[in-house]
Every structure is written in structure tokens, then in C-alpha cells.
C-alpha positions in Angstrom: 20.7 -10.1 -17.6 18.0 -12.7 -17.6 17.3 -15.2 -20.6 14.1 -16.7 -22.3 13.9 -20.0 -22.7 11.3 -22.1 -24.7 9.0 -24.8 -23.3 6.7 -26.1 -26.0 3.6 -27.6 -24.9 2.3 -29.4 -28.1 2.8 -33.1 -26.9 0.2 -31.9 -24.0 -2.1 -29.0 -24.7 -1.6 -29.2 -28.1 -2.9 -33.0 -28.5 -6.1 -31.9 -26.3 -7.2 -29.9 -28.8 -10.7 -31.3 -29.9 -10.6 -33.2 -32.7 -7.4 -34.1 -33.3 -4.5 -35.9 -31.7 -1.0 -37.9 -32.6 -0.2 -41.3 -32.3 2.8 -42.1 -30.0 5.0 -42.3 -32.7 4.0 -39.1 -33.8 4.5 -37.4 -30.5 8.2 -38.8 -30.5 9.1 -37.5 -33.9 7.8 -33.9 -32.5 10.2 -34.5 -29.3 13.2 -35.3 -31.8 12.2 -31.9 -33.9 12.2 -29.7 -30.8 15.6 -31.0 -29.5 16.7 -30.4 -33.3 15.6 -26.8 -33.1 17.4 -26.1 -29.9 13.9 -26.1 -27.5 15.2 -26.0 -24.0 12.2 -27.8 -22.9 8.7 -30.3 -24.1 6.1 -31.2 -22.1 6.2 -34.7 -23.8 2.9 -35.6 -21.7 0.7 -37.2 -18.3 2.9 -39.3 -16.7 -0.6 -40.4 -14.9 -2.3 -41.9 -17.5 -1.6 -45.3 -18.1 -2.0 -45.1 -22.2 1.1 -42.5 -22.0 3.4 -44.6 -19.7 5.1 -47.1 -22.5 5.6 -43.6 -24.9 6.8 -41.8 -21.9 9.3 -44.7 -20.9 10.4 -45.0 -24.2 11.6 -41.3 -25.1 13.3 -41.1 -21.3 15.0 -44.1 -22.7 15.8 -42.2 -26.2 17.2 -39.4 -23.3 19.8 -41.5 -21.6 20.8 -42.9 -25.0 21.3 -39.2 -26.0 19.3 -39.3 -29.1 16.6 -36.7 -27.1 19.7 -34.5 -25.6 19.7 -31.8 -24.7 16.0 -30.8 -24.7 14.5 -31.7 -21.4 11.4 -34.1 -21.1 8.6 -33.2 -18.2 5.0 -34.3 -17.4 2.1 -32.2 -16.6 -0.2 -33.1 -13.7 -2.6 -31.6 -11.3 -1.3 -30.5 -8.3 -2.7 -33.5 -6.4 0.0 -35.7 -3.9 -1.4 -38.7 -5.1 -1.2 -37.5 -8.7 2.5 -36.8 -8.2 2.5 -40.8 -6.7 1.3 -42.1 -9.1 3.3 -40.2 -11.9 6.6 -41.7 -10.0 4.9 -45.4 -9.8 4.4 -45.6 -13.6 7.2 -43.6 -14.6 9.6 -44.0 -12.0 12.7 -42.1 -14.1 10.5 -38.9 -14.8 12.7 -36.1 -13.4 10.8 -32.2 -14.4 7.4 -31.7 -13.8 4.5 -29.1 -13.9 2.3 -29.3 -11.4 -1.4 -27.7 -12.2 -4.3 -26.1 -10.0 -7.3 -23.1 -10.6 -6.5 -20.3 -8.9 -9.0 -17.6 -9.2 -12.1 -16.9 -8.0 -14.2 -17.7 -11.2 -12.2 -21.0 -11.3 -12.4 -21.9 -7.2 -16.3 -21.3 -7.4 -16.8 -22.4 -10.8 -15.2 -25.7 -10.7 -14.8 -26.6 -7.0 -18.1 -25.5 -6.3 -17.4 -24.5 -2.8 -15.4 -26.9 -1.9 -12.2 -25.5 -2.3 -10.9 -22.0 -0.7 -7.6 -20.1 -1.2 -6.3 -21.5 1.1 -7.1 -25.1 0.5 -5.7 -24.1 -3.1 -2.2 -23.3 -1.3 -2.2 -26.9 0.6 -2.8 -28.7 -2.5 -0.2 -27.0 -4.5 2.7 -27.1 -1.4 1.8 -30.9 -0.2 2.1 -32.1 -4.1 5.6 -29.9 -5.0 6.9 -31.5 -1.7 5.6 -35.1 -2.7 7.3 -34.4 -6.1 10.5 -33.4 -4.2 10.8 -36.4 -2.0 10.3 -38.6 -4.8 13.1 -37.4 -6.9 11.9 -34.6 -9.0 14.7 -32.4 -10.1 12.8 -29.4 -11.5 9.0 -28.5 -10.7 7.4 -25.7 -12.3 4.0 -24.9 -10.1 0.9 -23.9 -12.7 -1.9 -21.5 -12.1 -4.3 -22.0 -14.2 -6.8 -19.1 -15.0 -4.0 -16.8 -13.1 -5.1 -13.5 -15.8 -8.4 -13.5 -13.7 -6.5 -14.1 -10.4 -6.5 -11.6 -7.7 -2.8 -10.3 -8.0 -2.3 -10.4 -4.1 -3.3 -14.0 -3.8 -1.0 -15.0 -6.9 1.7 -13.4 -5.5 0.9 -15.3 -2.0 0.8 -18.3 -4.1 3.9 -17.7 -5.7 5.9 -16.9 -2.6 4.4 -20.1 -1.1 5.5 -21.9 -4.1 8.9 -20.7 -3.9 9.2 -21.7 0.2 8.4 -25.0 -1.0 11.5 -25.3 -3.7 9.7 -24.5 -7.2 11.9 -24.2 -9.5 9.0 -21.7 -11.6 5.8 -20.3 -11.5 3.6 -20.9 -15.1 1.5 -17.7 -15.4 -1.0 -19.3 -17.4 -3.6 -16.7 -19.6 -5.8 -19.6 -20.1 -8.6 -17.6 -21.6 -6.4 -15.4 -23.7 -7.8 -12.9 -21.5 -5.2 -10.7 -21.2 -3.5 -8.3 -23.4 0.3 -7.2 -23.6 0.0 -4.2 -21.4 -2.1 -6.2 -18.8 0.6 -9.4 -18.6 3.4 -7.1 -18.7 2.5 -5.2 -15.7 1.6 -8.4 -13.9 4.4 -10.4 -15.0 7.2 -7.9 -13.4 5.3 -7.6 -10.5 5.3 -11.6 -10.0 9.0 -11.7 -10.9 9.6 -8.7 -8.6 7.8 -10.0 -5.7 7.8 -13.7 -5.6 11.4 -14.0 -7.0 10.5 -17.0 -9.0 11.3 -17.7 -13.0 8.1 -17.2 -14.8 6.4 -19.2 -17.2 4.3 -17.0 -19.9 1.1 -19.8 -21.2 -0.8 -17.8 -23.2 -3.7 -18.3 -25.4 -5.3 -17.1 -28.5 -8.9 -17.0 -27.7 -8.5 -12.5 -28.6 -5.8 -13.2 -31.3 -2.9 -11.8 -28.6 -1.0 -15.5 -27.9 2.6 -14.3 -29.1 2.4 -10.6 -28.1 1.1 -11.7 -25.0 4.1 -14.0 -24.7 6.6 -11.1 -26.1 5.2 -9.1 -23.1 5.1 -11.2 -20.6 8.8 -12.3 -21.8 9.8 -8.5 -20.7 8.0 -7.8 -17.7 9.5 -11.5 -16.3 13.3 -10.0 -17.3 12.6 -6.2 -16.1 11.3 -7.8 -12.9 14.9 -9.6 -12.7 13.6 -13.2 -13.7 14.8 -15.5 -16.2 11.5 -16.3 -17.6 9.8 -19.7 -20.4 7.7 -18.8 -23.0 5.1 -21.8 -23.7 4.5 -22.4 -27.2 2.7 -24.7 -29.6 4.0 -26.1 -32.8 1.9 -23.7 -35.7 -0.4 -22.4 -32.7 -2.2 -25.9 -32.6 -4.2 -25.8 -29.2 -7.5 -25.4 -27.3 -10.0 -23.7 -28.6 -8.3 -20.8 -30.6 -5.1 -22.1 -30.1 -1.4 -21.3 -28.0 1.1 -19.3 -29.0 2.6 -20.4 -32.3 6.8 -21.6 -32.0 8.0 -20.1 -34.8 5.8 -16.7 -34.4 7.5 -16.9 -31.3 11.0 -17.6 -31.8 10.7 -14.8 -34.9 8.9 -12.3 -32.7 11.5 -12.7 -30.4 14.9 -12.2 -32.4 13.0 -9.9 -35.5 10.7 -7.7 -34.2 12.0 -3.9 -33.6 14.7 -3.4 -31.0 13.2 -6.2 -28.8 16.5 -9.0 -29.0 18.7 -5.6 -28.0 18.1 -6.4 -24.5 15.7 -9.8 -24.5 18.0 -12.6 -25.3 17.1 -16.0 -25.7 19.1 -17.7 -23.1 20.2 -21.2 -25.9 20.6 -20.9 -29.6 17.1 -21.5 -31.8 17.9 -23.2 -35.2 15.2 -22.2 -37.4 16.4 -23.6 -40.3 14.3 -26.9 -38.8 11.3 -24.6 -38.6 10.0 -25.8 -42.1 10.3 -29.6 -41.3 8.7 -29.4 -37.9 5.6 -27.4 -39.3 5.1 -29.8 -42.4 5.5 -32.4 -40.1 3.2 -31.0 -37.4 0.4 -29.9 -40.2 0.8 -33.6 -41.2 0.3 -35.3 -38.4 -2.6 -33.2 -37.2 -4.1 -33.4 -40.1 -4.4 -29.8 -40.1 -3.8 -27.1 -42.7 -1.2 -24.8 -41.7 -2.7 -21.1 -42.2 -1.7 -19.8 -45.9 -0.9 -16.4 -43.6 1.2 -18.2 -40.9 4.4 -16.6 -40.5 7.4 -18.1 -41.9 5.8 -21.1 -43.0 2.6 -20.0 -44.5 2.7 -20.7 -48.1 2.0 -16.9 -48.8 5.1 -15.6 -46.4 7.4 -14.7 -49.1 5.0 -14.9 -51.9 4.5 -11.6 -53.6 1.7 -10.5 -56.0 1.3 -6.9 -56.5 3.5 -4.9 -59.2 5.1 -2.5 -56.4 6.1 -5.1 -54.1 7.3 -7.5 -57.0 9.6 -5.1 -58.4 11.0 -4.0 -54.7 11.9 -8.0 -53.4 13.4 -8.3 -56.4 15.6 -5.8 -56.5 16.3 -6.3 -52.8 14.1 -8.7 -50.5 14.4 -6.6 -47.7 12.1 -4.2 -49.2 9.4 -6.7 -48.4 10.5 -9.4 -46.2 11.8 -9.2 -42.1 13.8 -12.4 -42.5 14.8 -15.0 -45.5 12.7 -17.8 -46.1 16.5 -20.0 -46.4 16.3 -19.3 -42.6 13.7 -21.0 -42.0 14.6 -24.3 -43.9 12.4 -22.9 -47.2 13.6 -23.3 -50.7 13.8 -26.4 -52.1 11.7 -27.6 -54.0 8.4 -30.2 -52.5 8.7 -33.9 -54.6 5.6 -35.8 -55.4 5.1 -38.8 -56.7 3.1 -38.9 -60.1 4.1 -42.4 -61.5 4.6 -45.7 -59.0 4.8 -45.5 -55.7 5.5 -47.7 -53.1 3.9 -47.3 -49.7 4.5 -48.5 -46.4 1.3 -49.6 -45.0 -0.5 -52.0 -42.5 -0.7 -54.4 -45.4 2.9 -53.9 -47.0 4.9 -57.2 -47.8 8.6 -57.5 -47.6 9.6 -57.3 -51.3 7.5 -53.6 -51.1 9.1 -52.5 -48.2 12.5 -53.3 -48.7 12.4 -51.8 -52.2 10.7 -48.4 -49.9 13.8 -48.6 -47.3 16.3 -49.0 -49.8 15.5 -46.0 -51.7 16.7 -44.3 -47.9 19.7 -46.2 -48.2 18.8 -48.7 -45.5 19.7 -52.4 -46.2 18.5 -55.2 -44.1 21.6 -58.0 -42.8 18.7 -60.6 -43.0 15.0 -61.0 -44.5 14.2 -61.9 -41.0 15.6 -58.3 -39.5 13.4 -56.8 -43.1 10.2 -59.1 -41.7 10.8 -57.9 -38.1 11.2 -54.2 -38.9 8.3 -54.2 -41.4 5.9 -55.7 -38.6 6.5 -52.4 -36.4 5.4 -50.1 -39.3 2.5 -52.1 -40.1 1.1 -51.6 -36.3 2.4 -47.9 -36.7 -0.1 -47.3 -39.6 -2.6 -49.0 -37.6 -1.9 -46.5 -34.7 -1.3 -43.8 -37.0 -3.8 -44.1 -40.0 -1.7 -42.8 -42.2 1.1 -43.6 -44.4 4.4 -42.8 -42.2 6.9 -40.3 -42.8 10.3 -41.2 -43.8 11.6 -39.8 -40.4 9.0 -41.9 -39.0 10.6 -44.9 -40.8 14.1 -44.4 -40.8 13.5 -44.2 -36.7 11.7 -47.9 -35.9 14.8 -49.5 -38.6 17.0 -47.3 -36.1 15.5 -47.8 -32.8 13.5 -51.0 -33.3 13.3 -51.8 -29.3 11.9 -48.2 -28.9 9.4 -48.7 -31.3 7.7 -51.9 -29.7 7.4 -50.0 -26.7 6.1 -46.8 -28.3 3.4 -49.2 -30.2 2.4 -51.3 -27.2 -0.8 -50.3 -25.3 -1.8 -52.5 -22.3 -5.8 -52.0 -21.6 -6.6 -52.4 -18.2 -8.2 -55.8 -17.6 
């Protein structure tokens, strides 16, 4: 039987979302989380743009040291030849990619403006997977963009041409959330069925369907005889209203009624890190997570009403699908409300070493203290923020990694 597998997408679409962003440190902790959590894939990134090739470098490096293992790290970029060239010349040990172009009519008219056909959409998409190939590319994944308002017979042409051109999978991307789960899951088999090429489910939350979408899309890849990649977002963050949430997803998936019967994921999902990444995420975004989000909302297992008091008491499965321990929930949240030390762009080394001793790390010099202590200054400057103690406990453990993570090169 065919698996699922999870490709999050948060270090690319969600860090387009308007407004908001993470710093390259930030982006890493997220990669370290989803390997944590058992995500078989993150799209860390652009491997085109030059501000992302010194963070890009660095967590490859954090790969071959196996502290990113074994979550695999791949670039998005259009489906342009020289875009795949230029990918390989600033990140020459980049080995999965996706590989993007519009492929329905609204799209082809909309944005080429006539200058593009179907066909022309076919030769951009074969001559960039067979540049990627040459150059070393072990796994592509070909993207089509806007494919829930593609004419199914030229997806499917697409697809097959795809496949004759050694993609490893095809990303059916619901860009507008336009679909719904009856629409993707009819589309979806037939893809799987007649291209006989993995699937990719993107789906967006612009009608409030994102993770049924991906549930259904999930099925009609498997009943169609395809192993198939959901695409997810840590707590939904995204474009416009937002990709389909991780943990939604992963819960959805292994919860909901009779559905993990026969829809397995294909690796082991620890969601006892689901708590950690969210905070984490909601930090660094700067963005509230919902107080109705599942599993991590602050109201998921909060209970109000007499009725439903009495019954989680009594048993919690009167009024709860899962256990809020299995999502890494429980303990209780610390703040300060006396001193407090914080590591900041400003911090001097009697402040910081007190900070990093309190995490059990001890410096072998004040020089190593004075070096280390530089880094998280320019990582608050990146950042704006006060760091995490993850985020900390990673530049005093990775201090080379760091420098490159906080080094941005302007073009002259």
C-alpha cells in the first residue's frame, strides 16, 4: 500500500506571507524542529537568491554533520534552466528540488500575457528538470501552480511529460484554495492513475478547506496507487489565508474516523514536539496562534460548560480526540516576574555568561564567552528579538554555523 509523507513548506511559502518573515537563524531552528518531529521533507528555501545562499550552505553543512538528519533539505525555483544554473552555482551541494511553473489557462493568459502557450509551458518545465538532472539533482519534484483551475487533460499531459523526463513527483498545487475534498479527490486519483507519478497535495486556505483538501487529496493519490506528500505549514502560516496547518494535518491524518485504517503515514510523526514547534513558530512570526487551533490552541482541551466539565473529568475521552501529553502540553509556562537577564545586541560578558550558565553551558576561556556573545548580539540585530534558549544553546554549539547563518554579502 502507498504511504504519506510530509513536506512542510514554512521556510518558503510560509516566510512569503505579507508581513512577516524569520531571520536565518530562525528558519534554522524551524529545520531542526521538523527533523525533531519526524518530517520527511522542508523546503528550507531559494537556492537563487543570493541573501538565502550563506543560510542554505550552512544547514547542508548541519546535514552532512548529521545534526539536520534525516529530514531532507530542497529548494524551490521556477522551472527556468537558468534558474536551476544558477541554484547549482551558489549552492553547489543542493541535492532535491521543486521546480515551479503556471499551468492553466487563467494563469498562461493572466500572467504571460500571451506569450507563453501549453506547449511552451511543457519546454520550460522538461528543459529545467533535465538541467537539474545533469547537474546532480537527486530528487525533483515538478510544481503546477494554479493546477485546481487546470484543464485535467493538459495536467495529465504535463504530468506524463514530467515523468519521461525523470521527476521524481508532481506538486498538485490548489493555489487558490479553490478546490474542495470531493473536487481534489477525484482529480488526484486520476493524476496518480494516469501519469504514474507520486503526488504532491499544496493546498490553500483561501475557502477554509486546506487540511481536508490535503486529507483528500492524500486518498485519491493512494487509491490511484501513488505514494503521495502532503505540503503543510507550521500553525497554517501562509499567503493570504494560509496553507494547511502541520499538526491539523498530522492529527487529521492518524485521528480522524477510520481514515489511518488504510492511509498510513509512510515514517513515524512525534508529536509530542508539536507544542515546541508551534510556540516557537507563533514566536518567531510574531503571530498569535488561534485560541481554536487544534492541539495547540490555548482552548483545545479547555472546558467550560457544566456537561462537558463533569464528562472529561470523569473520563477525557468524553470530550477530547487525543491527549494534550501527546502533543508535548502539560507542563507548566515559566515567566520571569523578578530579575532577568537578557541576551541582547547590547549584552556584556558578565550578563551573558551568568544567562548561559543558568543552561549549564560554561565557557573554557572569557575569550570563547566574548566570541560566542558577539554572534548573539548580531543575531538580535537580525532577529529583533530576544533569542530563544534553543536559539542560544545552538550558536555556543555550532559557533562556525552561526557566522555563516549571520553573514549577508550585498551585492556591490
Amino acid at each position: 500500500m502507498p504511504k504519506i509523507y510530509l513536506i512542510d513548506v514554512t521556510n518558503r511559502d510560509g516566510v512569503q506571507t505579507a508581513k512577516l518573515g524569520l531571520s536565518k537563524m530562525e528558519k534554522t531552528l524551524m529545520n531542526v524542529y521538523l527533523n525533531e518531529m519526524g518530517v520527511f521533507q522542508s523546503e528550507f528555501g531559494f537556492p537563487t537568491t543570493r541573501h538565502e545562499t550563506l543560510y542554505l550552505q550552512a544547514n547542508l553543512e548541519l546535514a552532512q554533520m548529521g545534526a539536520l538528519q534525516p529530514i531532507r533539505l530542497e529548494g524551490w525555483l521556477r522551472a527556468i534552466a537558468s534558474d536551476v544554473e544558477t541554484a547549482f552555482r551558489l549552492v553547489p551541494d543542493i541535492k532535491h528540488l521543486n521546480i515551479s511553473i503556471s499551468t492553466s489557462t487563467q494563469m498562461i493568459n493572466g500572467k504571460f500575457q500571451g506569450r507563453k502557450q501549453q506547449e511552451d509551458i511543457i519546454h520550460d518545465m522538461t528543459e529545467a528538470l533535465d538541467a537539474a538532472k545533469a547537474l546532480g539533482a537527486k530528487t525533483v519534484g515538478v510544481n503546477a501552480e494554479d493546477a485546481s483551475r487546470t484543464d485535467i487533460t493538459f495536467l495529465t499531459r504535463f504530468g506524463l511529460a514530467a515523468r519521461e523526463h525523470g521527476a521524481d513527483r508532481l506538486r498538485y498545487c490548489d493555489t487558490l484554495g479553490y478546490d474542495n475534498p470531493f473536487t481534489i479527490y477525484e482529480t488526484v486519483r486520476n493524476l496518480a492513475e494516469n501519469t504514474g507519478l507520486p503526488l504532491e497535495i499544496h493546498c490553500h486556505g483561501d475557502l477554509g478547506m486546506a487540511v481536508a483538501n490535503s486529507l483528500a487529496g492524500a486518498k485519491g493519490a493512494i487509491d490511484g496507487g501513488q505514494d503521495v506528500y502532503i505540503n503543510t505549514t507550521v500553525n497554517g502560516i501562509g499567503e493570504r489565508a494560509g496553507n494547511a496547518d502541520l499538526v491539523a494535518v498530522v492529527l487529521a491524518l492518524i485521528k480522524s474516523k477510520q481514515f489511518a485504517d488504510k492511509y498510513q503515514l509512510g515514517q513515524p510523526i512525534d508529536l509530542s514536539k508539536s507544542w515546541k514547534t508551534a510556540k516557537f513558530a507563533s514566536y518567531a512570526f510574531g503571530l498569535p496562534i488561534p485560541i481554536n487551533q487544534p492541539g495547540v490552541g490555548a482552548n483545545a482541551f479547555a472546558h467550560s460548560s457544566g456537561i462537558h466539565a463533569d464528562g472529561v473529568l470523569k473520563d477525557p475521552e468524553n470530550y477530547e480526540l487525543y491527549g494534550f501529553e501527546e502533543l508535548g502540553r502539560g507542563d507548566p509556562v515559566m515567566v520571569e516576574t523578578g530579575r532577568e537577564i537578557i541576551a541582547g545586541q547590547y549584552s556584556g560578558i558578565s550578563g551573558f555568561s551568568h544567562l548561559m550558565g543558568r543552561m549549564e553551558v560554561q565557557f573554557s576561556s572569557r575569550e570563547e564567552a566574548a566570541e560566542i556573545l558577539e554572534l548573539v548580539r548580531y543575531a538580535n540585530v537580525e532577529a529583533q528579538k530576544p533569542l530563544v534558549e534553543d536559539e542560544l544553546l545552538f550558536i555556543a554549539k555550532y559557533p562556525k554555523i552561526a557566522k555563516k547563518l549571520l553573514t549577508l554579502t550585498p551585492l556591490e
